[in-house]
C-alpha positions as a LaTeX table, in Angstrom:
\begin{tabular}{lrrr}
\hline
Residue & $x$ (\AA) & $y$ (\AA) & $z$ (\AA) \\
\hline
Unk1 & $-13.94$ & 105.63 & 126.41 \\
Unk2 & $-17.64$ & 105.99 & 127.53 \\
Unk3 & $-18.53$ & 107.30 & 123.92 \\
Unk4 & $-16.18$ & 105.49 & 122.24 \\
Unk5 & $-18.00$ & 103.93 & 119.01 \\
Unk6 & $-21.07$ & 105.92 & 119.60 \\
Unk7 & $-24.00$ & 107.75 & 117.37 \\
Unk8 & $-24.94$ & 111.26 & 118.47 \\
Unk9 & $-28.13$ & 110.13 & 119.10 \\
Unk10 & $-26.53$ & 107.16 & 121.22 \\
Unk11 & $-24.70$ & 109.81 & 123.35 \\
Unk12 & $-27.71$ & 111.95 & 123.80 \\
Unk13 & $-29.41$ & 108.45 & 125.02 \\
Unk14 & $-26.58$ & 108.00 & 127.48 \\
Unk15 & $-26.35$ & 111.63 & 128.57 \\
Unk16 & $-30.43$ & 111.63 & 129.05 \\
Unk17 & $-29.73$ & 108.34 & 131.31 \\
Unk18 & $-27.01$ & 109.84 & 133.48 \\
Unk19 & $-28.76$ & 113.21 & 134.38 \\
Unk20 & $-32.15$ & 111.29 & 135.19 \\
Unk21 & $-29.88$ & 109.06 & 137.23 \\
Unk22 & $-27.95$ & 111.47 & 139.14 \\
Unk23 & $-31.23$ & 113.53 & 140.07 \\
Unk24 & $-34.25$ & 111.03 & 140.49 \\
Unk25 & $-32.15$ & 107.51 & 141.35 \\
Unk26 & $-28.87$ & 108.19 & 143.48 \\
Unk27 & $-30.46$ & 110.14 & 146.03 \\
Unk28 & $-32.83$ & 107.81 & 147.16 \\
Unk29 & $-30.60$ & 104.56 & 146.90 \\
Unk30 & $-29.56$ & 104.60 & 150.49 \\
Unk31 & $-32.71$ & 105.30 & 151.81 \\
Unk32 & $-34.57$ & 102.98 & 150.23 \\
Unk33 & $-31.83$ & 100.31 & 151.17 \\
Unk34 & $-31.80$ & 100.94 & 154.50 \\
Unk35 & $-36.03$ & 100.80 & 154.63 \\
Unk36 & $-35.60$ & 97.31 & 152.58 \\
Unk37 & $-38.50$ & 99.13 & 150.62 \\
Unk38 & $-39.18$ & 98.92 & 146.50 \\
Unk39 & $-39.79$ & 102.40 & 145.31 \\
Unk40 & $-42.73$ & 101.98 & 143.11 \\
Unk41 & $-43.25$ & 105.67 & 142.35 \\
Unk42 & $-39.73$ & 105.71 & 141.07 \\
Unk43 & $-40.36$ & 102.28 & 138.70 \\
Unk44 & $-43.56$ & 103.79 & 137.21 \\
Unk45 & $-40.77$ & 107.11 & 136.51 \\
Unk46 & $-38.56$ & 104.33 & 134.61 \\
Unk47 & $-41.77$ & 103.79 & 132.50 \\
Unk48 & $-42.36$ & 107.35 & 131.82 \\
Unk49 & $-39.42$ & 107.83 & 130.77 \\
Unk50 & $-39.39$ & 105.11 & 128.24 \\
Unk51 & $-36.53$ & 102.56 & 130.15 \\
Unk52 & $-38.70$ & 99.63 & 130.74 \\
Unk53 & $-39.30$ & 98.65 & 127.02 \\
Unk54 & $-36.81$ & 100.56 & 125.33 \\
Unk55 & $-36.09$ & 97.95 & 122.53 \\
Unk56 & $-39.69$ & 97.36 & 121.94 \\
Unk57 & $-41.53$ & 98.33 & 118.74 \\
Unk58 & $-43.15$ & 101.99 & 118.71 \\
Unk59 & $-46.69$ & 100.11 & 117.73 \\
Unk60 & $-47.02$ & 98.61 & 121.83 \\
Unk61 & $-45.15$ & 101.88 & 123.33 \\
Unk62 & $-41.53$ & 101.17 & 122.95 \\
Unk63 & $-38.59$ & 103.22 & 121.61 \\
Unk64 & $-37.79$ & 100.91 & 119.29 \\
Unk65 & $-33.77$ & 101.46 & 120.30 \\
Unk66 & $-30.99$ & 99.10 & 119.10 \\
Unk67 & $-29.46$ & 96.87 & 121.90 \\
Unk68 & $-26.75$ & 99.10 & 122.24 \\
Unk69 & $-28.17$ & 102.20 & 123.11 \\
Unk70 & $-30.82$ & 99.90 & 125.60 \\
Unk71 & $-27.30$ & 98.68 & 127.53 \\
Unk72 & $-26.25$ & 102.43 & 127.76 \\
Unk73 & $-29.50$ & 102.94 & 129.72 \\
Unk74 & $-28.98$ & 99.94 & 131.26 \\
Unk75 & $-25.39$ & 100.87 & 132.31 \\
Unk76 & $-26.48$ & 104.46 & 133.67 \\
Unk77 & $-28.75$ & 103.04 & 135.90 \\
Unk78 & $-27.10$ & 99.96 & 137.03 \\
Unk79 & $-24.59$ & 102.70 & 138.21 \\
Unk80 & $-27.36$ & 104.75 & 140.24 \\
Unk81 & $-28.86$ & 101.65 & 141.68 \\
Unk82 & $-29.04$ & 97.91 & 141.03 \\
Unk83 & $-32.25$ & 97.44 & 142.74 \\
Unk84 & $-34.15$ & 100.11 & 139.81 \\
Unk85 & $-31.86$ & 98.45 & 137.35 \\
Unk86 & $-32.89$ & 95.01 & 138.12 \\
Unk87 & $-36.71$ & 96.77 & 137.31 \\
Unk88 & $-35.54$ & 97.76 & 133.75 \\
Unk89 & $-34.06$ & 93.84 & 133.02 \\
Unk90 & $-36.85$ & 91.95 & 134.51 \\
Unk91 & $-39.62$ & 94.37 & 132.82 \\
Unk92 & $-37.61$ & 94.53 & 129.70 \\
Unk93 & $-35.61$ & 91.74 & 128.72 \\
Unk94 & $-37.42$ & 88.90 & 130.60 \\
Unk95 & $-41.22$ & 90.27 & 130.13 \\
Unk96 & $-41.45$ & 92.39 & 126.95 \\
Unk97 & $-38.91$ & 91.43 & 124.91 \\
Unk98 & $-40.54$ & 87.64 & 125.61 \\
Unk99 & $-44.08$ & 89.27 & 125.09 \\
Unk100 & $-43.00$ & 91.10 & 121.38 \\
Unk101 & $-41.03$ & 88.05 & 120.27 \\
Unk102 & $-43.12$ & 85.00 & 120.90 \\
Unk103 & $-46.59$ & 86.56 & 121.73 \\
Unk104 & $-49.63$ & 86.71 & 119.95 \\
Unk105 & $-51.08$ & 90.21 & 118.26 \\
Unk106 & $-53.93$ & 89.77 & 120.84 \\
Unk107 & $-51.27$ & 89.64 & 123.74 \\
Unk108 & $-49.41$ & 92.04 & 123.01 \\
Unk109 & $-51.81$ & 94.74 & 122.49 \\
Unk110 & $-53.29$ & 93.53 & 125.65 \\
Unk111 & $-49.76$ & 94.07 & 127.77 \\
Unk112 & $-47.06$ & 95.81 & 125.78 \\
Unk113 & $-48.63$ & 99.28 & 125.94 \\
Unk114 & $-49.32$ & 98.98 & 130.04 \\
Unk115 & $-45.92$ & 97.66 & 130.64 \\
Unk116 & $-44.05$ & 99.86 & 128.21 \\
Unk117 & $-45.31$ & 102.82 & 129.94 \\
Unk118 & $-44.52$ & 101.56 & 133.54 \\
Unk119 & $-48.68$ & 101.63 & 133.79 \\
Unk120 & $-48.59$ & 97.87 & 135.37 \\
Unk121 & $-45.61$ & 95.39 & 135.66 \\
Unk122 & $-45.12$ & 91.92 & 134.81 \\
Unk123 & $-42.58$ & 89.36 & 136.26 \\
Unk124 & $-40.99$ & 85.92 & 135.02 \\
Unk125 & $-41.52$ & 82.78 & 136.50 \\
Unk126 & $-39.05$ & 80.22 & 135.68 \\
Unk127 & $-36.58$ & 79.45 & 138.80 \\
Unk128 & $-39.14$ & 77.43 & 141.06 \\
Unk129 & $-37.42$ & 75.98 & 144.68 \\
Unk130 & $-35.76$ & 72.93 & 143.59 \\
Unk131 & $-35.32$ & 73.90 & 140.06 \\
Unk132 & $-32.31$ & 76.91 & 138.80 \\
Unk133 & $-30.05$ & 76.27 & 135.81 \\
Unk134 & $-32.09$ & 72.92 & 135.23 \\
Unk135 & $-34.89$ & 74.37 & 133.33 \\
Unk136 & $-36.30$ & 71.08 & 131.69 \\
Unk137 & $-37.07$ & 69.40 & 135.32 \\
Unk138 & $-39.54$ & 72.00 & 136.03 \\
Unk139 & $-42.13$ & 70.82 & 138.82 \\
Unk140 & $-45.32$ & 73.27 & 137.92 \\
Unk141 & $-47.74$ & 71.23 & 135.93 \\
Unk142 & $-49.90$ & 72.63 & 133.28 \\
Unk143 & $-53.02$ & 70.26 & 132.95 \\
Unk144 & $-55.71$ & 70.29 & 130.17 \\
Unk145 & $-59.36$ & 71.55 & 130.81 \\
Unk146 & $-62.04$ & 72.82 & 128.62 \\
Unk147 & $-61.10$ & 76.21 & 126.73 \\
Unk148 & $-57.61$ & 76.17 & 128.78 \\
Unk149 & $-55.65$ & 75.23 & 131.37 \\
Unk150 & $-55.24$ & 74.53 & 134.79 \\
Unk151 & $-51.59$ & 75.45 & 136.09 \\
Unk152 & $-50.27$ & 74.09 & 139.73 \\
Unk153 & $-47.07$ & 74.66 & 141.85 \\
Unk154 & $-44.37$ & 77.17 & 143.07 \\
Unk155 & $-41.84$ & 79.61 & 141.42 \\
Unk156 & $-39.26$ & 81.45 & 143.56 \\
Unk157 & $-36.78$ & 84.23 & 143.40 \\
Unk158 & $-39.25$ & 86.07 & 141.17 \\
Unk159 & $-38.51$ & 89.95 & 140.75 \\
Unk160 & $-41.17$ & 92.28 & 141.16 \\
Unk161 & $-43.30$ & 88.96 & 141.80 \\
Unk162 & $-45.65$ & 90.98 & 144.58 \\
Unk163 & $-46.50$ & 93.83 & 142.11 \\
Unk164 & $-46.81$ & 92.12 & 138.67 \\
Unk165 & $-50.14$ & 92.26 & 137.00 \\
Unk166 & $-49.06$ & 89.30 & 134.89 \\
Unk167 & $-46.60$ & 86.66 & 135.48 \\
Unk168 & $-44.99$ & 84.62 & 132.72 \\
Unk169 & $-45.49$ & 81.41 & 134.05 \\
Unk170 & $-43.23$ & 77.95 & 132.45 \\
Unk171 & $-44.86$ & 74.84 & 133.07 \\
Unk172 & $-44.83$ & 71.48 & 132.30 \\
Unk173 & $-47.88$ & 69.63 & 130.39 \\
Unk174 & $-45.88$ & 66.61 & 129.79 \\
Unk175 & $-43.29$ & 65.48 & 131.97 \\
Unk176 & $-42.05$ & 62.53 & 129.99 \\
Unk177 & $-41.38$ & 64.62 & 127.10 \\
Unk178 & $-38.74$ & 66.84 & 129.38 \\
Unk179 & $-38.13$ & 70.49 & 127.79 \\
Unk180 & $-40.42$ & 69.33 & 125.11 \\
Unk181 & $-43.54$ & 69.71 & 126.76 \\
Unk182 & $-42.46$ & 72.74 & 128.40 \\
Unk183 & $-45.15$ & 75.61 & 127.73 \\
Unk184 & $-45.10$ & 79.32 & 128.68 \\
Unk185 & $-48.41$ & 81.44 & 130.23 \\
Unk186 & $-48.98$ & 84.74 & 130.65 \\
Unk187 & $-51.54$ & 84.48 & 133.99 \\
Unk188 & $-52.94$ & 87.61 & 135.20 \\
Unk189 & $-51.46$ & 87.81 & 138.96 \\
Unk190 & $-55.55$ & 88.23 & 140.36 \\
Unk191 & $-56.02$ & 84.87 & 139.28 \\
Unk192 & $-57.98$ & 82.65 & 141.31 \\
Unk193 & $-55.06$ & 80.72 & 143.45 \\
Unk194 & $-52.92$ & 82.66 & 142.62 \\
Unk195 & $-50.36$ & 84.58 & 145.80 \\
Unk196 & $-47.03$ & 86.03 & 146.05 \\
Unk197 & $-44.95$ & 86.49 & 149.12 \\
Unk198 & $-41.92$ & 88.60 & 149.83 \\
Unk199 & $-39.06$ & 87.05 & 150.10 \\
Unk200 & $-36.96$ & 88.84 & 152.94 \\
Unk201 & $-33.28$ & 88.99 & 154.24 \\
Unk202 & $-31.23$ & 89.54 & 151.10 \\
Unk203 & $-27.44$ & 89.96 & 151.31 \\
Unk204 & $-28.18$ & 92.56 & 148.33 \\
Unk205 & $-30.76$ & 94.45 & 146.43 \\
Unk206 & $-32.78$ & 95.24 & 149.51 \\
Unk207 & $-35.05$ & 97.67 & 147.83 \\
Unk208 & $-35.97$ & 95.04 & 144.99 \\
Unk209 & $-39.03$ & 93.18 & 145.18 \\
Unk210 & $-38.81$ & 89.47 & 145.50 \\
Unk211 & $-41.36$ & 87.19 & 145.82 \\
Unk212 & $-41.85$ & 83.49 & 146.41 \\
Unk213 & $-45.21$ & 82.47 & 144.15 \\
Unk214 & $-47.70$ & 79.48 & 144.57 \\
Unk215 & $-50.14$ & 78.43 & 141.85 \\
Unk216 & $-52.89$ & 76.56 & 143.43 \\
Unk217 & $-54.95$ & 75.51 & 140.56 \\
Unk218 & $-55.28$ & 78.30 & 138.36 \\
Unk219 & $-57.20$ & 78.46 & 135.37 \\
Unk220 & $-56.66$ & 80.52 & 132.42 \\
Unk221 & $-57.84$ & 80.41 & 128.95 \\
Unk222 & $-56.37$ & 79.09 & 125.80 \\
Unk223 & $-55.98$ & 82.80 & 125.08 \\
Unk224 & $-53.09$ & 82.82 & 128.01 \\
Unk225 & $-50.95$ & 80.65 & 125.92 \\
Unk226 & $-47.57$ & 82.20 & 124.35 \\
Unk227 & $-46.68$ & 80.55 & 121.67 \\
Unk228 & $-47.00$ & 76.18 & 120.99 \\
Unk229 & $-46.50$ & 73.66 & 123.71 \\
Unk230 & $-43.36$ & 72.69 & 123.29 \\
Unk231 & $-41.78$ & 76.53 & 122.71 \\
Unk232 & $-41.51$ & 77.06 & 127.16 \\
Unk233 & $-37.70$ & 76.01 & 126.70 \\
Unk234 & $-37.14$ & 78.37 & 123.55 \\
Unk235 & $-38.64$ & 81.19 & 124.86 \\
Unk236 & $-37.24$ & 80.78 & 128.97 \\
Unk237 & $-33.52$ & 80.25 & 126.73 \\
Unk238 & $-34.05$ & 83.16 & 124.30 \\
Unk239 & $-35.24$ & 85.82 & 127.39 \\
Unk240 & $-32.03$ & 84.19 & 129.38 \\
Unk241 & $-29.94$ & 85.74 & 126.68 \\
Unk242 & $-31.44$ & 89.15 & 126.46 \\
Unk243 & $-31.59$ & 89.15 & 130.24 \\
Unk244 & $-27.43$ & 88.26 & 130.37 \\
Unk245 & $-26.98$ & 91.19 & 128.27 \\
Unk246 & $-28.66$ & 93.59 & 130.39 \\
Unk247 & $-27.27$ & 92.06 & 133.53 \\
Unk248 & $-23.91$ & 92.61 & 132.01 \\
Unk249 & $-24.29$ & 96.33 & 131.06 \\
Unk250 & $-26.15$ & 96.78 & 134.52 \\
Unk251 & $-22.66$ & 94.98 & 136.31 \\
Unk252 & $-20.37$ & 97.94 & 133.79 \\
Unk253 & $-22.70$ & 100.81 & 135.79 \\
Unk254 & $-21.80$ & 99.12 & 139.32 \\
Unk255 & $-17.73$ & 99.44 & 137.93 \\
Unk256 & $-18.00$ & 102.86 & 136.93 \\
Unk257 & $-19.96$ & 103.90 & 140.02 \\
Unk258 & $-17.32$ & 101.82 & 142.30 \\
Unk259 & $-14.33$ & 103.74 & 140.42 \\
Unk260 & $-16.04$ & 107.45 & 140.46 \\
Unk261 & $-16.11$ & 106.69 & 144.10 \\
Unk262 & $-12.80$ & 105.27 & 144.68 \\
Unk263 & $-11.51$ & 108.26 & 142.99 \\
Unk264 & $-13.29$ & 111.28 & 144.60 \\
Unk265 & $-12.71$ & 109.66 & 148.09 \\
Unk266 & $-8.80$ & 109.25 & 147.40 \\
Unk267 & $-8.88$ & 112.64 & 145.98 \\
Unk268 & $-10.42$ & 114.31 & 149.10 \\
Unk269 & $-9.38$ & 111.90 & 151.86 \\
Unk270 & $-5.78$ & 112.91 & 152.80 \\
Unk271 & $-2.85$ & 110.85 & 155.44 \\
Unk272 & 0.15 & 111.26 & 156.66 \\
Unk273 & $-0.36$ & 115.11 & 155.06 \\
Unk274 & $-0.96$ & 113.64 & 151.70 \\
Unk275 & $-4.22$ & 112.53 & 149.65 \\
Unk276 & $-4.49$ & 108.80 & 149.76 \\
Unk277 & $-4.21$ & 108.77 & 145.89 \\
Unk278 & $-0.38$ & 109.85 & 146.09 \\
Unk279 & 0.04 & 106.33 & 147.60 \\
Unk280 & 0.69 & 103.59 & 144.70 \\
Unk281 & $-0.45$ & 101.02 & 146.35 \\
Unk282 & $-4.00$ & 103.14 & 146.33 \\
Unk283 & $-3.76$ & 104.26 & 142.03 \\
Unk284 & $-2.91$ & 100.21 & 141.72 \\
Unk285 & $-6.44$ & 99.80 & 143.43 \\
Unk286 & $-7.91$ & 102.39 & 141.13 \\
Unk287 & $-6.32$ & 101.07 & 137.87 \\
Unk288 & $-7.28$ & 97.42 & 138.53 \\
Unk289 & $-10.86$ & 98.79 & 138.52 \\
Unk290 & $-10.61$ & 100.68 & 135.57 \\
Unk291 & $-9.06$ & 97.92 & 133.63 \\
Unk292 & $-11.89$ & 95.49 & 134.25 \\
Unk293 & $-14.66$ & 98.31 & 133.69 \\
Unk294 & $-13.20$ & 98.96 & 130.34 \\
Unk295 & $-12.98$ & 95.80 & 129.47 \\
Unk296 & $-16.34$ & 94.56 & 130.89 \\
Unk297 & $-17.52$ & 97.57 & 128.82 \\
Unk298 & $-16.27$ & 96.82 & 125.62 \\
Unk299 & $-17.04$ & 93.02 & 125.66 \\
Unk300 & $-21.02$ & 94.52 & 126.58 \\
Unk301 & $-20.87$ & 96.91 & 123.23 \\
Unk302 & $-19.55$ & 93.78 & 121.14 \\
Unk303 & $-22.52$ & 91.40 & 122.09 \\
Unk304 & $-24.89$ & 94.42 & 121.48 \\
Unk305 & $-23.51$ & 95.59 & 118.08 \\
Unk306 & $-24.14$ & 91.27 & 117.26 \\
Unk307 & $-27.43$ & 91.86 & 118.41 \\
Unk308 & $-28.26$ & 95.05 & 116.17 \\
Unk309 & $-26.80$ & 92.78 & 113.40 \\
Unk310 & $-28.81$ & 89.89 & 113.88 \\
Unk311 & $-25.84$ & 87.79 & 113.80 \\
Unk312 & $-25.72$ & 85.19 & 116.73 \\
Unk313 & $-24.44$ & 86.23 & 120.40 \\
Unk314 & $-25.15$ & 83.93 & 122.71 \\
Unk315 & $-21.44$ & 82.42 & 123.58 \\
Unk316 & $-20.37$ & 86.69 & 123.32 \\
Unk317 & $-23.61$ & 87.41 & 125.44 \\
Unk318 & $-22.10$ & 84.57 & 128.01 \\
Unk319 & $-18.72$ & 86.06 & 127.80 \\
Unk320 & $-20.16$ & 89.72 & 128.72 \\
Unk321 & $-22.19$ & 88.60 & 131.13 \\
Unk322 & $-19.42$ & 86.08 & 132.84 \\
Unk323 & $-16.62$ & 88.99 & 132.75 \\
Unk324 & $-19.12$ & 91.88 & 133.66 \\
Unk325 & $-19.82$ & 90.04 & 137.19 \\
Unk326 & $-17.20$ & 88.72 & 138.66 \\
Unk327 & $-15.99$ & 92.40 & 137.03 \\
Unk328 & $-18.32$ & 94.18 & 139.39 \\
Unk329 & $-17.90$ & 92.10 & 142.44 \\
Unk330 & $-13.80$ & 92.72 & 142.07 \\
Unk331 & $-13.93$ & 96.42 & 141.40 \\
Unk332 & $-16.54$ & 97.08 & 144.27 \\
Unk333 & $-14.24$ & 94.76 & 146.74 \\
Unk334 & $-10.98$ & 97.04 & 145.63 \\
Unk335 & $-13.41$ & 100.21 & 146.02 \\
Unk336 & $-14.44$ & 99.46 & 149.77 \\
Unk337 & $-10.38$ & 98.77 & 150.25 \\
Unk338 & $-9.66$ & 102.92 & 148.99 \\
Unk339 & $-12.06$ & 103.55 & 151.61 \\
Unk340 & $-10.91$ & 101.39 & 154.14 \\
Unk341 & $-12.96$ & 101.61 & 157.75 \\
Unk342 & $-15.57$ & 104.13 & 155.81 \\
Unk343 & $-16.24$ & 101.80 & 153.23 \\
Unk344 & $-17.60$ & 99.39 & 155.44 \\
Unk345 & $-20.46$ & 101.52 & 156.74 \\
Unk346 & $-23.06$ & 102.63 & 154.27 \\
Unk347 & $-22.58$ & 106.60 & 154.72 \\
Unk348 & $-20.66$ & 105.83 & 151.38 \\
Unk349 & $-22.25$ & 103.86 & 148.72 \\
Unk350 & $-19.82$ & 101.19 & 148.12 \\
Unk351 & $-21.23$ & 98.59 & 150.79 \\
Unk352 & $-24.21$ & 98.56 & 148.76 \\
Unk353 & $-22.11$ & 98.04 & 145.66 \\
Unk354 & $-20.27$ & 94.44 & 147.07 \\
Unk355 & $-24.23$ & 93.39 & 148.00 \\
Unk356 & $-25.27$ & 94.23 & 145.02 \\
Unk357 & $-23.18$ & 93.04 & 142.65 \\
Unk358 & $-22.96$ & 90.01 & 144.28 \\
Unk359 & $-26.20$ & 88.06 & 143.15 \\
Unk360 & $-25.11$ & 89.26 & 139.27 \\
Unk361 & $-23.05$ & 85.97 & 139.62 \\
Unk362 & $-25.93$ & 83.93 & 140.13 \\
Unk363 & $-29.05$ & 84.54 & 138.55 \\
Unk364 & $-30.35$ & 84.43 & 134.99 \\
Unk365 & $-27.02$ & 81.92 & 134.43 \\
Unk366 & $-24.56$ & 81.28 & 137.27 \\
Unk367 & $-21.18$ & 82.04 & 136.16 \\
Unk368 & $-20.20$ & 77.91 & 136.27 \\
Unk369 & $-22.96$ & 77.80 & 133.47 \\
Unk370 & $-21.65$ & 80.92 & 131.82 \\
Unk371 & $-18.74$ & 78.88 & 131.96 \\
Unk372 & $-20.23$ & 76.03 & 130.53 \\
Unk373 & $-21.64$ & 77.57 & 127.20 \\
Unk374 & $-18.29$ & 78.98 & 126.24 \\
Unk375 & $-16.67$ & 75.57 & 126.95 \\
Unk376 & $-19.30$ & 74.26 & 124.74 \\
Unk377 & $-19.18$ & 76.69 & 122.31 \\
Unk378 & $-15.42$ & 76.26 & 121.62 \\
Unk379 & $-15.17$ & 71.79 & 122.56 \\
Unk380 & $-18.27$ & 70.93 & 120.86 \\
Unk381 & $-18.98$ & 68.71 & 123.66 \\
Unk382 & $-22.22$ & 69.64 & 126.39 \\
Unk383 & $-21.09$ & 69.44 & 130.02 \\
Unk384 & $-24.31$ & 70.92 & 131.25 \\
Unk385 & $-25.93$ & 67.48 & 130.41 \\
Unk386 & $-23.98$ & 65.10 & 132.45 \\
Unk387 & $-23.39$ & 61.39 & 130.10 \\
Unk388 & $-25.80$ & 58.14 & 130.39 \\
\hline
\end{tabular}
């Protein structure tokens, strides 16, 4: 099913993935869980092996790959570990894909290459402390100065926010214009007044960096600028939906993983002088979770095939992203239940699975707003924007 649809050179993408996840991510998962610690020596291997900018022209240091065979990648390392595969979205999706689409020639020969290659890192700072799926109410101003701007207040839950070199930063330069006056910066993260803090006791994705940030008055030059005034809410909406599909095909990796484990431990684990798979109550378990990763799986391919065809996926991006989720958290829920008592420690991998799957139904679009754009898609009528 895993090739179903596929190019040869699509299958040697996936098969490329898979081996460099078995042998450089798996094995240090648990380790690096455990130590709460972001393995930067194996991010900067992501970028050398052409994962964090996959879709990006070959001109800045991309692969130039279509969106399907950039969620296979996605998908083989979301399986190996959520915390590297957040890396790929964040540096990918979020960063470069926002960098190539709505950047300037000047910026993007000044970041694409470095990021591409896994040489420096950038992060995306949109969620701020009193501000998630509300992106038009955002508190950081953006103020006018001579040759630039002067940028003040706080973002938080920002991945890889303590070892970016540049931060997309959304701001507000007009606050009674709403998402109007919403602008988008890329600010170099040695700024003047510019800090980053980690953010520590996560339910999941222990070994991914996440930072609180403050902006105390930092300048930067017209030059920093992406895009118009005005284009913040665009580009913040159009990264969103990239982002959703790589969160999805990341959430497909966590269902495979969760069934390849449910089925070697029912396999080898035996009771009352049987293996635990002979028990149907135990295949039910298994099937459920091979239902919903095919199916996750397949509704992933069909937003990415829209994407190759420049046809519009946002509402099929939504619906991948909703079902992948939830998807994940179910199947790794039903895994730790094959491994009852076992699953609960993290000698097995599945632990880490539930954690980490969990947040998927949160960030970059809860699933109530995933909820919201279908709804809105198919009534016509915006619930996200309450009446009067």
């Amino acid at each position: 099913m895993s090739g179903l649809g596929l190019s040869d050179e699509q299958r040697l993408i996936q098969e490329t993935a898979r081996e460099f996840v078995d042998n450089e991510v798996v094995p240090r998962a648990r380790d690096s869980d455990r130590a709460q610690k972001f393995d930067l020596d194996l991010a900067r291997r992501l970028g050398a092996m052409g994962y964090l900018g996959a879709p990006v022209a070959e001109q800045y240091g991309g692969r130039e790959l279509d969106y399907t065979g950039y969620g296979l990648i996605v998908e083989e390392i979301g399986r190996g570990d959520s915390a590297m595969r957040t890396v790929v979205s964040v540096q990918t999706s979020l960063v470069c894909g926002s960098i190539e689409r709505w950047g300037s020639e000047q910026q993007k020969q000044r970041w694409l290459p470095k990021l591409t290659a896994g040489e420096a890192f950038g992060c995306f700072g949109l969620t701020e402390p009193d501000t998630g799926s509300d992106a038009a109410s955002l508190r950081t101003r953006a103020e006018r100065i001579e040759g630039g701007w002067r940028i003040s207040g706080q973002k938080m839950w920002i991945s890889l926010g303590n070892v970016a070199e540049v931060a997309l930063i959304f701001a507000q330069t007009d606050p009674a214009a709403k998402h109007r006056g919403l602008a988008c910066f890329l600010v170099p993260t040695a700024s003047e007044g510019f800090s980053a803090q980690q953010i520590h006791g996560k339910l999941g994705l222990r070994s991914s960096d996440t930072a609180s940030l403050a902006l105390d008055a930092v300048e930067v030059g017209d030059e920093a600028l992406m895009g118009e005034v005005g284009d913040g809410f665009k580009i913040a909406m159009s990264a969103l939906d990239s982002g959703r599909y790589s969160v999805a095909a990341g959430c497909v990796g966590i269902c495979e993983a969760c069934v390849e484990a449910s089925v070697a431990y029912a396999t080898e684990r035996r009771q009352f002088d049987q293996p635990l798979a002979a028990f149907q109550l135990v295949q039910e378990m298994i099937a459920d979770q091979i239902v919903r990763r095919d199916a996750a799986r397949m509704l992933v391919r069909r937003a990415g095939l829209l994407k190759d065809a420049g046809k519009p996926s946002t509402v099929e991006t939504s619906v991948a992203k909703l079902y992948a989720t939830e998807a994940s958290v179910e199947c790794a829920n039903l895994a730790i239940q094959v491994h009852g008592g076992s699953g609960y420690v993290d000698d097995y991998p599945v632990e880490r699975y539930l954690r980490d799957a969990r947040v998927t139904t949160l960030y970059e679009g809860t699933s109530q707003i995933q909820k919201l754009i279908i709804g809105r898609d198919a009534t016509g009528i915006n619930a996200m924007v309450p009446p009067g």
